[in-house]
Short mmCIF file of the C-alpha atoms (twelve columns), coordinates in Angstrom:
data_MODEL
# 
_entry.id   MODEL 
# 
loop_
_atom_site.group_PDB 
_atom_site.id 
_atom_site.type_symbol 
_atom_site.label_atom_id 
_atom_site.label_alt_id 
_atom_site.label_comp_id 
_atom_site.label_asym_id 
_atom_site.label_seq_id 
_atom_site.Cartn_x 
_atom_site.Cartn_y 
_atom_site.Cartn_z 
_atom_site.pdbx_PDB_model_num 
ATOM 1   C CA . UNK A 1   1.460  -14.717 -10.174 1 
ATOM 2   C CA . UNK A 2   0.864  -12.479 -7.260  1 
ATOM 3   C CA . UNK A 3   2.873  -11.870 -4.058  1 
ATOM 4   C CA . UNK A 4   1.987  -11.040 -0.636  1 
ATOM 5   C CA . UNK A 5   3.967  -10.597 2.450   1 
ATOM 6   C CA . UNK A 6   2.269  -11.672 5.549   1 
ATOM 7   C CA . UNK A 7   3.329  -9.872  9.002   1 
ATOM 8   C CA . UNK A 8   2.373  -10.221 12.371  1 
ATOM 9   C CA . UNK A 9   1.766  -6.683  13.224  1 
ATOM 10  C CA . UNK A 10  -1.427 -4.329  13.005  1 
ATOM 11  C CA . UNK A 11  -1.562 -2.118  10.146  1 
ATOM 12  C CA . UNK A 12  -0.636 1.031   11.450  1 
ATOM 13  C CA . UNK A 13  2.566  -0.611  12.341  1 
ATOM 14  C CA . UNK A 14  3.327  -2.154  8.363   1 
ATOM 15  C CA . UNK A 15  2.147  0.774   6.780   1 
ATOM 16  C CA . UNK A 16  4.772  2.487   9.035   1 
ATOM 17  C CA . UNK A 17  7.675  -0.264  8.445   1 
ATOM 18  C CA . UNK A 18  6.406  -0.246  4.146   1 
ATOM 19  C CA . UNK A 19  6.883  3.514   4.727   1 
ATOM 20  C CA . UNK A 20  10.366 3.280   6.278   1 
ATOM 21  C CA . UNK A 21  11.872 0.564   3.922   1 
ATOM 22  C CA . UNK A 22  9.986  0.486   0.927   1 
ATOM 23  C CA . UNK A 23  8.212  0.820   -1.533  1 
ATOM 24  C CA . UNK A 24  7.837  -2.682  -2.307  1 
ATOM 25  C CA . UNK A 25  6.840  -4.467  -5.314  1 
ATOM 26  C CA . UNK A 26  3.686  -6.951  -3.804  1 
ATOM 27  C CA . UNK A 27  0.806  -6.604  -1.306  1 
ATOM 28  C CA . UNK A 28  1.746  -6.425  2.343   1 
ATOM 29  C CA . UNK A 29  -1.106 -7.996  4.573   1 
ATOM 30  C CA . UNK A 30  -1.483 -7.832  7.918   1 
ATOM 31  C CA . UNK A 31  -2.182 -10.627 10.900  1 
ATOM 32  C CA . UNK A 32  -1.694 -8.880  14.175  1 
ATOM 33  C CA . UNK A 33  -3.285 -11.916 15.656  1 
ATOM 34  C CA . UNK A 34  -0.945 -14.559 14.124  1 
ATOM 35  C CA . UNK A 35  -4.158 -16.932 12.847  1 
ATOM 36  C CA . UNK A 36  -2.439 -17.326 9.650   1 
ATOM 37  C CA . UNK A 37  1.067  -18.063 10.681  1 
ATOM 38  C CA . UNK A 38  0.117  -20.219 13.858  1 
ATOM 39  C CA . UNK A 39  -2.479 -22.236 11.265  1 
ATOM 40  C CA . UNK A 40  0.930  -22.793 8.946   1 
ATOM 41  C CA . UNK A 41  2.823  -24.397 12.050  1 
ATOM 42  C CA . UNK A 42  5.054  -20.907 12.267  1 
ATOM 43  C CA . UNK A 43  7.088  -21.974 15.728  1 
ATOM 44  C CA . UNK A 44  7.579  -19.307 18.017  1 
ATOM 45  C CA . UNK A 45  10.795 -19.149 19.694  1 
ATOM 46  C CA . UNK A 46  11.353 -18.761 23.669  1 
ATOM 47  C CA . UNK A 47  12.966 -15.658 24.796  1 
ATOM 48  C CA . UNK A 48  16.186 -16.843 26.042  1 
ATOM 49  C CA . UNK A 49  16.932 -18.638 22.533  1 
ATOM 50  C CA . UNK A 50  15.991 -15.613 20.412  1 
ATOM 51  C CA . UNK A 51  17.977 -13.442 22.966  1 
ATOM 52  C CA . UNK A 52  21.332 -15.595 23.049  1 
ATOM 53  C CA . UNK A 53  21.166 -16.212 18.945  1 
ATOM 54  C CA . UNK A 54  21.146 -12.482 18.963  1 
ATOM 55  C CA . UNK A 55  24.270 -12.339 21.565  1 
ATOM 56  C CA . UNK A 56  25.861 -14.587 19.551  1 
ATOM 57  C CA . UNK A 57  25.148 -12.855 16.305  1 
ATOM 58  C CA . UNK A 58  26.932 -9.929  17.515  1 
ATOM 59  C CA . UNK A 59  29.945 -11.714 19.136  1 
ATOM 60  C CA . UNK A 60  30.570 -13.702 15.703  1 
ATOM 61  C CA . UNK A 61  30.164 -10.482 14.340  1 
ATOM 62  C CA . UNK A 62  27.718 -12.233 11.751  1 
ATOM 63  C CA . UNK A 63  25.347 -9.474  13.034  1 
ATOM 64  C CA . UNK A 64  26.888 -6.413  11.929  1 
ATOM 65  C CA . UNK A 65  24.119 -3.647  12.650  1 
ATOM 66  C CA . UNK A 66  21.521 -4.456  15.053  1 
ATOM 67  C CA . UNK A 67  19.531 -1.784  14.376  1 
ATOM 68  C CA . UNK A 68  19.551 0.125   11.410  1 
ATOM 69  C CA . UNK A 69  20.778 3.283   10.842  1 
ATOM 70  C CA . UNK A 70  17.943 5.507   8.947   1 
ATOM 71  C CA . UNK A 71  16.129 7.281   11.718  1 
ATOM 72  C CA . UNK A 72  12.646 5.825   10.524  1 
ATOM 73  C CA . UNK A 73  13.801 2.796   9.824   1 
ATOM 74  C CA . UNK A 74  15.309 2.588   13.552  1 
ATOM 75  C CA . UNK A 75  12.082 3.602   14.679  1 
ATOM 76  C CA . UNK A 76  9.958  1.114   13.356  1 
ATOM 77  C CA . UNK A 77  12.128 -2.079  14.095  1 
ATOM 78  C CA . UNK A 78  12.182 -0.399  17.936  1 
ATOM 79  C CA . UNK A 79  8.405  -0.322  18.498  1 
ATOM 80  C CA . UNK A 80  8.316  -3.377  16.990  1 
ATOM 81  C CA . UNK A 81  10.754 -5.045  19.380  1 
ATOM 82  C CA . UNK A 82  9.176  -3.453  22.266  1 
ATOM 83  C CA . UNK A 83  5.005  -4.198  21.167  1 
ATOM 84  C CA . UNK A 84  5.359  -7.244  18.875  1 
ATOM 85  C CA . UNK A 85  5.187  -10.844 18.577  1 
ATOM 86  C CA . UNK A 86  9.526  -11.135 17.445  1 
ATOM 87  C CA . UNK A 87  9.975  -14.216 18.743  1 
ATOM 88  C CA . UNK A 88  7.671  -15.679 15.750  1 
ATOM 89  C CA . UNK A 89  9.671  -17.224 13.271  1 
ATOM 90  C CA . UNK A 90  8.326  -16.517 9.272   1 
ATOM 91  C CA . UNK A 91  8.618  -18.263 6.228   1 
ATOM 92  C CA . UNK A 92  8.580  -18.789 2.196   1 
ATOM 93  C CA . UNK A 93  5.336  -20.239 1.027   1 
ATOM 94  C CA . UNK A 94  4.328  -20.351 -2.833  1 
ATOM 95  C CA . UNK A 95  0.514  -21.543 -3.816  1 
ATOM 96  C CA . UNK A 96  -1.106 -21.996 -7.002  1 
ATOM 97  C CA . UNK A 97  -4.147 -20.675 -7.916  1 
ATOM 98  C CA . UNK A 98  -6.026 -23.760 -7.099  1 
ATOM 99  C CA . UNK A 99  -4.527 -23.317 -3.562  1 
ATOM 100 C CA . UNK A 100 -2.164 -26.163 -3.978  1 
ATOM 101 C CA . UNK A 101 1.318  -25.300 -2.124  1 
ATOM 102 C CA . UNK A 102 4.207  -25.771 -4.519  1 
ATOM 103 C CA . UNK A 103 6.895  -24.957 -2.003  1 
ATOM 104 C CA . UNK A 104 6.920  -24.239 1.757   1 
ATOM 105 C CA . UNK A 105 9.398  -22.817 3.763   1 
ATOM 106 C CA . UNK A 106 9.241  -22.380 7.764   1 
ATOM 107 C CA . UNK A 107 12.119 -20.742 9.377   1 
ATOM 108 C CA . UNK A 108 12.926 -22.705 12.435  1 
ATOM 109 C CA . UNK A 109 15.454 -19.850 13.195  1 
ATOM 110 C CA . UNK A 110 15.881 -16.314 12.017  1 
ATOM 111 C CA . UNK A 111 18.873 -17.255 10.535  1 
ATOM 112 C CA . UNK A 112 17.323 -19.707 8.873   1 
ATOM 113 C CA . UNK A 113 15.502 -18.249 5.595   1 
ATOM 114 C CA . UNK A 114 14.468 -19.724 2.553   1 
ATOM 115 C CA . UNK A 115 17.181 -17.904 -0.050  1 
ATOM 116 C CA . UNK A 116 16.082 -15.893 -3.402  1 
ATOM 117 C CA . UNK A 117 17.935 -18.761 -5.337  1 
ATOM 118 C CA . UNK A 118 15.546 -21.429 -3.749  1 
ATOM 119 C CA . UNK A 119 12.688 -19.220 -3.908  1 
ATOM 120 C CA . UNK A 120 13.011 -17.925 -7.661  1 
ATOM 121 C CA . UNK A 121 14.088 -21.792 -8.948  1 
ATOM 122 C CA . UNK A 122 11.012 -22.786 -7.840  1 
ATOM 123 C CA . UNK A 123 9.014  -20.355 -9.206  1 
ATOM 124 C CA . UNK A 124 10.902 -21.066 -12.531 1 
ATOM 125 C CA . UNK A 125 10.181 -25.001 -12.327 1 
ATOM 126 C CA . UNK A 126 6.495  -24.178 -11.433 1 
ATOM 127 C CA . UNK A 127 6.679  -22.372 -14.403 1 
ATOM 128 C CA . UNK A 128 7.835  -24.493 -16.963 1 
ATOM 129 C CA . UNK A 129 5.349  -27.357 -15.601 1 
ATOM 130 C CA . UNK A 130 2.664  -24.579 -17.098 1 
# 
């Protein structure tokens, strides 16, 4: 089984944010020009509704930290905000080998993630089928 996380940025700008927040344990690949997750039917959310989940976030107080705190870390989620595509929404996607998907995922939200407990009990079913 093999992992890869799939951003929307160039790589200058995930081999800054792998840099700042990892090391992580799978591939990150890039798609600066979104092919991959506009050709997975990825939504991308209007301004005003990413903007006033965010306001609302911090109201509830469900958003703690906007930003966070490490100094690198702050600076890549800032460029980001201010040159990227944010308003495309992500996802959870797991394909065989045969390129069959086994489980799919698309945030309609970005509160709206697939969790590790969905993620991994899938993996473990696809697993025991063999």
């Amino acid at each position: 089984m093999r992992i890869v996380g799939i951003f929307p940025s160039p790589p200058l700008l995930v081999s800054e944010f792998e840099e700042a927040f990892g090391p992580f344990p799978f591939t990150l690949a890039c798609d600066p020009k979104r092919h991959t997750f506009r050709a997975l039917g990825h939504p991308t959310l209007k301004k005003r509704t990413m903007l006033a989940k965010a306001a609302v976030g911090i109201l509830t107080r469900k958003v703690k930290q906007f930003l966070p705190k490490d100094p690198a870390q702050r600076k890549v989620a800032t460029t980001s905000m201010k040159t990227q595509d944010v308003y495309i929404q992500g996802g959870t996607w797991l394909v065989d080998e045969q390129g069959n998907v086994r489980f799919k995922h698309i945030d309609d939200s970005p509160e709206n993630h697939a969790s590790i407990e969905q993620i991994t009990d899938h993996i473990d079913q696809w697993q025991k089928q063999g």
